[in-house]
RORO-525825 format. One record per atom (N, C-alpha, C): residue number from 1; atom name; x, y, z. Coordinates in steps of 0.05 Angstrom, whole numbers, plus 5000, padded with zeros to 4 digits. Layout:
BEGIN
@pos: NUM, site: CA, X: X, Y: Y, Z: Z;
...
//
This chain:
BEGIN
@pos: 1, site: N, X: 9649, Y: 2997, Z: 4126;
@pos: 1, site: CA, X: 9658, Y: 2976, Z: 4144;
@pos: 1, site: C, X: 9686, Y: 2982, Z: 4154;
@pos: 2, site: N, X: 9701, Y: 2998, Z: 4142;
@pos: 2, site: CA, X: 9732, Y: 3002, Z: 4152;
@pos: 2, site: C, X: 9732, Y: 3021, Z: 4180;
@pos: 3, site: N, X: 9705, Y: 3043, Z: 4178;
@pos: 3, site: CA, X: 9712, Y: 3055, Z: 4193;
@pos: 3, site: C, X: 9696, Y: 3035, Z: 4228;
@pos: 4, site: N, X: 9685, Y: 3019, Z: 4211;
@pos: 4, site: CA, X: 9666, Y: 3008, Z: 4246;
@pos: 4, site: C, X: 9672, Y: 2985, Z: 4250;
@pos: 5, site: N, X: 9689, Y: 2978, Z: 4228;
@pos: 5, site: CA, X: 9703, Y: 2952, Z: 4236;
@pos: 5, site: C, X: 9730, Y: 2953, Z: 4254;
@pos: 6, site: N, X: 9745, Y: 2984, Z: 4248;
@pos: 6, site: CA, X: 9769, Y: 2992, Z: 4274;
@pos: 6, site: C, X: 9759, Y: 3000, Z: 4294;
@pos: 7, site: N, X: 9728, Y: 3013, Z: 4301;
@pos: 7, site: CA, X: 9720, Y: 3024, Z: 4323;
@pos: 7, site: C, X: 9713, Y: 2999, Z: 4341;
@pos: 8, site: N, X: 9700, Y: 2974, Z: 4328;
@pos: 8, site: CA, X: 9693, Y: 2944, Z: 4339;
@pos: 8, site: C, X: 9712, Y: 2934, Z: 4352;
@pos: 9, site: N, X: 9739, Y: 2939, Z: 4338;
@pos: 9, site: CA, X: 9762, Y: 2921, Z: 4347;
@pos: 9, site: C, X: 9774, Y: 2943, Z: 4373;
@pos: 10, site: N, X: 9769, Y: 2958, Z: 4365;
@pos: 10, site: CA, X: 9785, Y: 2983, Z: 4383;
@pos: 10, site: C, X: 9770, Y: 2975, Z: 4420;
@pos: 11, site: N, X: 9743, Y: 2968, Z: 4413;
@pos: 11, site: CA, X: 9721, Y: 2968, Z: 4440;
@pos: 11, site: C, X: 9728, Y: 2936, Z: 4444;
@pos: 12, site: N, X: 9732, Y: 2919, Z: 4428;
@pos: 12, site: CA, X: 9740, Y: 2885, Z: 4434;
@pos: 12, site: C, X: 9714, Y: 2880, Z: 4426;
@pos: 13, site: N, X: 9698, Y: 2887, Z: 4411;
@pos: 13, site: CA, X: 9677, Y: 2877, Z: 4396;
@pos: 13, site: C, X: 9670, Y: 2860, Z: 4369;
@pos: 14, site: N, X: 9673, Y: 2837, Z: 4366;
@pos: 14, site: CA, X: 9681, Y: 2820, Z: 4347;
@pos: 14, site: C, X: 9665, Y: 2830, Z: 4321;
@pos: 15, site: N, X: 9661, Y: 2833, Z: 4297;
@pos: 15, site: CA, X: 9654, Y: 2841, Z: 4278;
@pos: 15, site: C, X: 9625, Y: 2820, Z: 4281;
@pos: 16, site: N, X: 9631, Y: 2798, Z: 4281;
@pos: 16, site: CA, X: 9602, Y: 2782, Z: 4279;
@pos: 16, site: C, X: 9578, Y: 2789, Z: 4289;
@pos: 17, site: N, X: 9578, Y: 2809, Z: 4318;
@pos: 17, site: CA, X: 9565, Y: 2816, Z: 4330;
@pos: 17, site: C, X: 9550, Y: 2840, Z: 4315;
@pos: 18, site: N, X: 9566, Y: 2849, Z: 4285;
@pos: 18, site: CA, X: 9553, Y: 2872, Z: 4277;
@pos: 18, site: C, X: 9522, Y: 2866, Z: 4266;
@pos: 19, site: N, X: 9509, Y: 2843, Z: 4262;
@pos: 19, site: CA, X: 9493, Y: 2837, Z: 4255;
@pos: 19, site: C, X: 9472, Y: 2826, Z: 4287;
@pos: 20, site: N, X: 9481, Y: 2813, Z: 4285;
@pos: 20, site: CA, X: 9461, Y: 2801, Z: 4316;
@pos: 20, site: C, X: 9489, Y: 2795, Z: 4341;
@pos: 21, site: N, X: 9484, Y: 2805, Z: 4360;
@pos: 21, site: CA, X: 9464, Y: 2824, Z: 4374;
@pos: 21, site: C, X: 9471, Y: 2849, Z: 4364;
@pos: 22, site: N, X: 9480, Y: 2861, Z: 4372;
@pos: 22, site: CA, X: 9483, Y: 2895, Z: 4356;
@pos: 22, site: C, X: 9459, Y: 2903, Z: 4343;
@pos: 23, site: N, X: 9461, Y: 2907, Z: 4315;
@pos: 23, site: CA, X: 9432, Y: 2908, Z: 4308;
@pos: 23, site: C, X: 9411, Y: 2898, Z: 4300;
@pos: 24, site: N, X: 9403, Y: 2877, Z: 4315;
@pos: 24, site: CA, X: 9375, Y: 2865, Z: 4312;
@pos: 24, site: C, X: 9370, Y: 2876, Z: 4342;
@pos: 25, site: N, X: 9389, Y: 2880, Z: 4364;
@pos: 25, site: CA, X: 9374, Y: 2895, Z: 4381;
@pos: 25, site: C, X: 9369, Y: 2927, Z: 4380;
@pos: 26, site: N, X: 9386, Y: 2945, Z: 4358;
@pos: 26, site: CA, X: 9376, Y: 2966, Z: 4354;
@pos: 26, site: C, X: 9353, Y: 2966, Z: 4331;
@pos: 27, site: N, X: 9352, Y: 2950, Z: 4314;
@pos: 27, site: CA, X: 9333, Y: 2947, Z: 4295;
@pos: 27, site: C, X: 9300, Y: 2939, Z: 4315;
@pos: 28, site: N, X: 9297, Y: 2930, Z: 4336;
@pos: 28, site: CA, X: 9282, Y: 2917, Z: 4348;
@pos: 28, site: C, X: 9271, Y: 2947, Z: 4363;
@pos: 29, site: N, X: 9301, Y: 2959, Z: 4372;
@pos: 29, site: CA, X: 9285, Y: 2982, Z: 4391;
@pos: 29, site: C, X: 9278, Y: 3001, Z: 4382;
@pos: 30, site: N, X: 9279, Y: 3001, Z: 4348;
@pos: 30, site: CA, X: 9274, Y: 3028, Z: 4336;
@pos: 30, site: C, X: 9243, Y: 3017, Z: 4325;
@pos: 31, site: N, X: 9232, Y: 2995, Z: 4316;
@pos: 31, site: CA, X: 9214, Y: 2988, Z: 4312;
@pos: 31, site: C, X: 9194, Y: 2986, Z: 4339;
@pos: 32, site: N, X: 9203, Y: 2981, Z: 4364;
@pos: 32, site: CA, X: 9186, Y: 2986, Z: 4381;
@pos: 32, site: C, X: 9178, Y: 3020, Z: 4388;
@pos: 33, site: N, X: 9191, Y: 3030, Z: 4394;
@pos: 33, site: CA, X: 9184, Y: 3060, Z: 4387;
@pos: 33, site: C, X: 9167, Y: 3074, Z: 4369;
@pos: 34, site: N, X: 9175, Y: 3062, Z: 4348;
@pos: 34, site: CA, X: 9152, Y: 3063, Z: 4329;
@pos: 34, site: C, X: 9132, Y: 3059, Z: 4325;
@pos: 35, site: N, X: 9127, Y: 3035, Z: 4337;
@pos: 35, site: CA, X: 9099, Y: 3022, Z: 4346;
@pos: 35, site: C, X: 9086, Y: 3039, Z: 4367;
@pos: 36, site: N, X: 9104, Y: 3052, Z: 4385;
@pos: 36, site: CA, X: 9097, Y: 3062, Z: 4409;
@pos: 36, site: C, X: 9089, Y: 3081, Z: 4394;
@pos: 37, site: N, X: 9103, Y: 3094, Z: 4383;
@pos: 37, site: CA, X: 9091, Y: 3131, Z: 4373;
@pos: 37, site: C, X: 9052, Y: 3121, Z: 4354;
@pos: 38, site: N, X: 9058, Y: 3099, Z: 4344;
@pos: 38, site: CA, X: 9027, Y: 3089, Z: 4331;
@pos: 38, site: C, X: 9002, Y: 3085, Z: 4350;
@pos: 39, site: N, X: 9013, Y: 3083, Z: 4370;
@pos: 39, site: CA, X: 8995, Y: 3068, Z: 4400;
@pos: 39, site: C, X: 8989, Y: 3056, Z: 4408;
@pos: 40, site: N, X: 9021, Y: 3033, Z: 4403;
@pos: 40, site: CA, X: 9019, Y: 3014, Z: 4421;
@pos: 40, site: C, X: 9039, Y: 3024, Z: 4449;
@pos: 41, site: N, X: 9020, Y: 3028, Z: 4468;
@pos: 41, site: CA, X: 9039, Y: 3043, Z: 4484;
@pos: 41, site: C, X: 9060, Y: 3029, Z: 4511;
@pos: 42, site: N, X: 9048, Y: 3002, Z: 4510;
@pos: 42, site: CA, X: 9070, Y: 2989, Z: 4535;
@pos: 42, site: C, X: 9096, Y: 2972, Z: 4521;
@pos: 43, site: N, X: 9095, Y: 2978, Z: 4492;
@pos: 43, site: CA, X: 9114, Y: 2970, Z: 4475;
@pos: 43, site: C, X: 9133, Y: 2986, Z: 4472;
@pos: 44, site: N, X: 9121, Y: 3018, Z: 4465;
@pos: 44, site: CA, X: 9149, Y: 3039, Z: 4468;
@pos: 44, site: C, X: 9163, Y: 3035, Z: 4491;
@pos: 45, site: N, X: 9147, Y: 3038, Z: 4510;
@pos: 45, site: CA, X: 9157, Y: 3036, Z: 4532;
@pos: 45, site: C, X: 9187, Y: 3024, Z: 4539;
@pos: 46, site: N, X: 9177, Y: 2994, Z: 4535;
@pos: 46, site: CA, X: 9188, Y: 2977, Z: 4540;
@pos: 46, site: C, X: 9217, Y: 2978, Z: 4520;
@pos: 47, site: N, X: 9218, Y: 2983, Z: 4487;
@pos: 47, site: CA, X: 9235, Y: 2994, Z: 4478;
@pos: 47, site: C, X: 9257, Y: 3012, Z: 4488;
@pos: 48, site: N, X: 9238, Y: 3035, Z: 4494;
@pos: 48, site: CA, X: 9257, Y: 3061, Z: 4501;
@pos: 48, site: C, X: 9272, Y: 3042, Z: 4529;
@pos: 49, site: N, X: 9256, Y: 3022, Z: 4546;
@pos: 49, site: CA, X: 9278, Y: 3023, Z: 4568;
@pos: 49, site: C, X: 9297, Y: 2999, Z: 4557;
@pos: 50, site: N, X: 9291, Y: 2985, Z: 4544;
@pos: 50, site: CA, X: 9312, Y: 2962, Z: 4525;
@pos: 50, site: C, X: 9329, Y: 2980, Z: 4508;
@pos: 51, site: N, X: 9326, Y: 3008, Z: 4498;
@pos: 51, site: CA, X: 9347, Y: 3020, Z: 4491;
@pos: 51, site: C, X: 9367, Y: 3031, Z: 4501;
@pos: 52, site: N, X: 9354, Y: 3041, Z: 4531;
@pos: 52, site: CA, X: 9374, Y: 3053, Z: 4556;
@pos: 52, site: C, X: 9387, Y: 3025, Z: 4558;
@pos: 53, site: N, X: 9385, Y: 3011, Z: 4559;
@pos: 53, site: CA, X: 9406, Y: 2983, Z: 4571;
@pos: 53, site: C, X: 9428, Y: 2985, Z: 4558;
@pos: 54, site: N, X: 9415, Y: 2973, Z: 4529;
@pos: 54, site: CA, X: 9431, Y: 2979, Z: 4508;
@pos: 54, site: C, X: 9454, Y: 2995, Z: 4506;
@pos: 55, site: N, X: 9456, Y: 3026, Z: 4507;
@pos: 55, site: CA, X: 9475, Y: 3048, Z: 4505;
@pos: 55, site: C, X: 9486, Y: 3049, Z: 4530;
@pos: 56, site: N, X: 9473, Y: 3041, Z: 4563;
@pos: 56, site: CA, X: 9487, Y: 3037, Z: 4575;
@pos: 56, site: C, X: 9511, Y: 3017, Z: 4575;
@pos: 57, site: N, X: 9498, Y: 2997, Z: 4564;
@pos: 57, site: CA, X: 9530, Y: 2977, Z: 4554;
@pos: 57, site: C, X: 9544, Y: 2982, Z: 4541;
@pos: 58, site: N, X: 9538, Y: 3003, Z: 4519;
@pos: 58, site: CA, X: 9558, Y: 3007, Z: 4498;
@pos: 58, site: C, X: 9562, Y: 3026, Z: 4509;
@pos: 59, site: N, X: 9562, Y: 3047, Z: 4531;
@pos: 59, site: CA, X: 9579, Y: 3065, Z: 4546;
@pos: 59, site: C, X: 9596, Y: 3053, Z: 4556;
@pos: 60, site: N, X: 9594, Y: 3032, Z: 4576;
@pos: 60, site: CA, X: 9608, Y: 3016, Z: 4596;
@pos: 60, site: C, X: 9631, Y: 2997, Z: 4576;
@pos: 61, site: N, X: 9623, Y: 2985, Z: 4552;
@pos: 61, site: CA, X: 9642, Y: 2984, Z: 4528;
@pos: 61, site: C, X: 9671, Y: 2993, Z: 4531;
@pos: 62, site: N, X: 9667, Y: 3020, Z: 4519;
@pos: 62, site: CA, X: 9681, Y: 3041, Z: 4511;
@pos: 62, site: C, X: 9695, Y: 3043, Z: 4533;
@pos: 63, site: N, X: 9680, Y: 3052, Z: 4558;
@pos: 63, site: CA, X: 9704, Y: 3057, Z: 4577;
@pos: 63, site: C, X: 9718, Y: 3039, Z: 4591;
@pos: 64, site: N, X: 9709, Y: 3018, Z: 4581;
@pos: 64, site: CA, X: 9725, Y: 2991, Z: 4598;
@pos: 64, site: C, X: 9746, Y: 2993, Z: 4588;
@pos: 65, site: N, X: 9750, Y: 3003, Z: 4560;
@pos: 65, site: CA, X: 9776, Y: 3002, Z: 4542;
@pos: 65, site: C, X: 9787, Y: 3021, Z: 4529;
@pos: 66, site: N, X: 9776, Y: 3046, Z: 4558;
@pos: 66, site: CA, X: 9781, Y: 3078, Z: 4553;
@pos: 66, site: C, X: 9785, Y: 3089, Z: 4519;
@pos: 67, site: N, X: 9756, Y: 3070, Z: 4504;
@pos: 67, site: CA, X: 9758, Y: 3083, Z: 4480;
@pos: 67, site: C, X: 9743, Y: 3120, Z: 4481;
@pos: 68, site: N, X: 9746, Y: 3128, Z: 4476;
@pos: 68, site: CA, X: 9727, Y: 3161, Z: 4481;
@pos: 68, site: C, X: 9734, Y: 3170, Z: 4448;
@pos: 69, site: N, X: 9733, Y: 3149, Z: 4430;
@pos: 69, site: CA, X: 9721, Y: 3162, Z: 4399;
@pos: 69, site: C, X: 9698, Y: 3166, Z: 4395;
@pos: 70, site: N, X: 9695, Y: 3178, Z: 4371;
@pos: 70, site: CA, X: 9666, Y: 3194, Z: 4372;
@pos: 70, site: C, X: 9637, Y: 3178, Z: 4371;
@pos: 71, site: N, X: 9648, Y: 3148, Z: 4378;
@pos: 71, site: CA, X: 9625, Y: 3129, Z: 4376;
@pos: 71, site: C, X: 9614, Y: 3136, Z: 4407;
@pos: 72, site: N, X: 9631, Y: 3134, Z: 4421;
@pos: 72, site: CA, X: 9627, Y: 3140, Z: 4446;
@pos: 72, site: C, X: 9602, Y: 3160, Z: 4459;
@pos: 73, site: N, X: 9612, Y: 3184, Z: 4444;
@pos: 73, site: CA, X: 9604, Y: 3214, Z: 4450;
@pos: 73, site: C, X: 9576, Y: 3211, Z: 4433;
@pos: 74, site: N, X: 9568, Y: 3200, Z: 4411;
@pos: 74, site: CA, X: 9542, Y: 3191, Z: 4393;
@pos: 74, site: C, X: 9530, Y: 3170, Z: 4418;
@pos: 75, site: N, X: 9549, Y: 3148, Z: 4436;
@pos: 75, site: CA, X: 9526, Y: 3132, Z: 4446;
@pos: 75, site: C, X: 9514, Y: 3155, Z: 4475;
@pos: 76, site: N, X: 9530, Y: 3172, Z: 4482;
@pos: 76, site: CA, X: 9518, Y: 3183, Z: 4495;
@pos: 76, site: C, X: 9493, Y: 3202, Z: 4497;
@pos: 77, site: N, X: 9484, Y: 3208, Z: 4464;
@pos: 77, site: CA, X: 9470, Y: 3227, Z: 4453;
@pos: 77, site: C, X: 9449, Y: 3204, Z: 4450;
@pos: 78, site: N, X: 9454, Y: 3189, Z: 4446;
@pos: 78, site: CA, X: 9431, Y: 3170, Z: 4429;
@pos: 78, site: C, X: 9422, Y: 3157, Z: 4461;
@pos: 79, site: N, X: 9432, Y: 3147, Z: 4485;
@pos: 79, site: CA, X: 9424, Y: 3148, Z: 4505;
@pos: 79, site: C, X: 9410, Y: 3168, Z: 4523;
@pos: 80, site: N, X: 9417, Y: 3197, Z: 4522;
@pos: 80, site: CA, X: 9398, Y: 3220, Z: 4525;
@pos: 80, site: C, X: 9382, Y: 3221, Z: 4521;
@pos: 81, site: N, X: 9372, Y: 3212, Z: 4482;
@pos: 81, site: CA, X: 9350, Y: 3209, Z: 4473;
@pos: 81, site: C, X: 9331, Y: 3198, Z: 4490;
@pos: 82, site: N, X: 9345, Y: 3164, Z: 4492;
@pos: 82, site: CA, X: 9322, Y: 3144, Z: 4495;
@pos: 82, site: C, X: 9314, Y: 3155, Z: 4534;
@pos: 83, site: N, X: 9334, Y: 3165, Z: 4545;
@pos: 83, site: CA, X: 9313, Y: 3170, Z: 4572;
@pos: 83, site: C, X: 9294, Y: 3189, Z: 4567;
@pos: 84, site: N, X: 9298, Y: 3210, Z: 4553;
@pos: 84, site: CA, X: 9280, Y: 3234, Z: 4549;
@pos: 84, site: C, X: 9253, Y: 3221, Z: 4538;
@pos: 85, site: N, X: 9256, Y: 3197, Z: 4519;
@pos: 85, site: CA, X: 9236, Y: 3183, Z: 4506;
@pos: 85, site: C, X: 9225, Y: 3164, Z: 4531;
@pos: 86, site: N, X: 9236, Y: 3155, Z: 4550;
@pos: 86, site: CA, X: 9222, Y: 3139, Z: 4567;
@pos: 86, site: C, X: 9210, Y: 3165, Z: 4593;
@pos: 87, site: N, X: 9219, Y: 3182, Z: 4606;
@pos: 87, site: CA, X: 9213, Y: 3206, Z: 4606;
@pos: 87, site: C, X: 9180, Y: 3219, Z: 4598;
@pos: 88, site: N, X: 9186, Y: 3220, Z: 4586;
@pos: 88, site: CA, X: 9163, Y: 3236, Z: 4568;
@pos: 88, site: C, X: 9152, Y: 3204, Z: 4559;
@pos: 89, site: N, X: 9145, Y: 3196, Z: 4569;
@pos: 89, site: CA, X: 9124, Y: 3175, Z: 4559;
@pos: 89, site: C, X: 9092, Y: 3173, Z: 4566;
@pos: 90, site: N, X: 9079, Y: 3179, Z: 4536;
@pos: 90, site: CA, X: 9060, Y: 3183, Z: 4550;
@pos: 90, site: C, X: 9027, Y: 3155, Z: 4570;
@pos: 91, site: N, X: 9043, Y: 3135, Z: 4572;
@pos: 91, site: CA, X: 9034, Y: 3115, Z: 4575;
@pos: 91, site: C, X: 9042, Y: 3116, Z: 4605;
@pos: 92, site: N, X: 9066, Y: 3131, Z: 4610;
@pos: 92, site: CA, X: 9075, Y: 3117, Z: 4652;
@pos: 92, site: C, X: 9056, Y: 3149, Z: 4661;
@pos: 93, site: N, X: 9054, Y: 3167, Z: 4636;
@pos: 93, site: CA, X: 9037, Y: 3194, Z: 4649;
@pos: 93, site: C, X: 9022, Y: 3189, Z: 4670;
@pos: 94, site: N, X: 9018, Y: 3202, Z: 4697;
@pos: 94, site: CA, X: 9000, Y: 3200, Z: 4722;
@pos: 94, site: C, X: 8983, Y: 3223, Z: 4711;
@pos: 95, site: N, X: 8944, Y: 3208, Z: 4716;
@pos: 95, site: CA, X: 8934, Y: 3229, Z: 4712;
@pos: 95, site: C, X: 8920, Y: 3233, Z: 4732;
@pos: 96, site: N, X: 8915, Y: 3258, Z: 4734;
@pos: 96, site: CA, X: 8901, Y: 3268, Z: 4766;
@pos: 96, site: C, X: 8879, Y: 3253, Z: 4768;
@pos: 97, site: N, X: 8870, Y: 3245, Z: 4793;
@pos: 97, site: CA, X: 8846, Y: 3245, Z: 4798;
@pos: 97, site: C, X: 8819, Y: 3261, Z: 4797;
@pos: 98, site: N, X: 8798, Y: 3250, Z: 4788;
@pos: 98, site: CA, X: 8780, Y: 3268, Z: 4785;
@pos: 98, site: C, X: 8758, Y: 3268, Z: 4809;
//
């Protein structure tokens, strides 16, 4: 908690938030994914693009308050992820016509 409780305060992110919203919306989007990889497929979906939101805010965070610690540089990896995951989805896949 010491070290993400100065990174919280550093971004102007109140500690309360470390529980809801914070993660019950990453707990939510890692469970949808999950579901998605099982086959429920308009649920990953919908995850992976509820996760791009997500890291896009906690990009927009950071730089509102020119933090660039390594939380930063992790939300940008973990946002990579989730487009590559909405990306490669195989549910928006177009399949040829036959």
């Amino acid at each position: 908690m010491r070290t993400i409780g100065s990174a919280l305060a550093t971004a102007g992110v109140p500690e309360s938030w470390l529980v809801w919203p914070i993660g019950a919306l990453k707990a939510l989007g890692a469970l949808g994914l999950v579901l998605g990889l099982l086959g429920v497929p308009f649920v990953g979906t919908a995850a992976a693009a509820g996760l791009i939101l997500y890291f896009v805010c906690a990009l927009y965070t950071h730089l509102r308050v020119s933090d660039l610690s390594p939380q930063f540089y992790l939300a940008i990896v973990f946002l990579t992820l989730a487009v590559a995951t909405l990306a490669f989805d195989p549910a928006l896949m177009i399949s040829p016509a036959r």
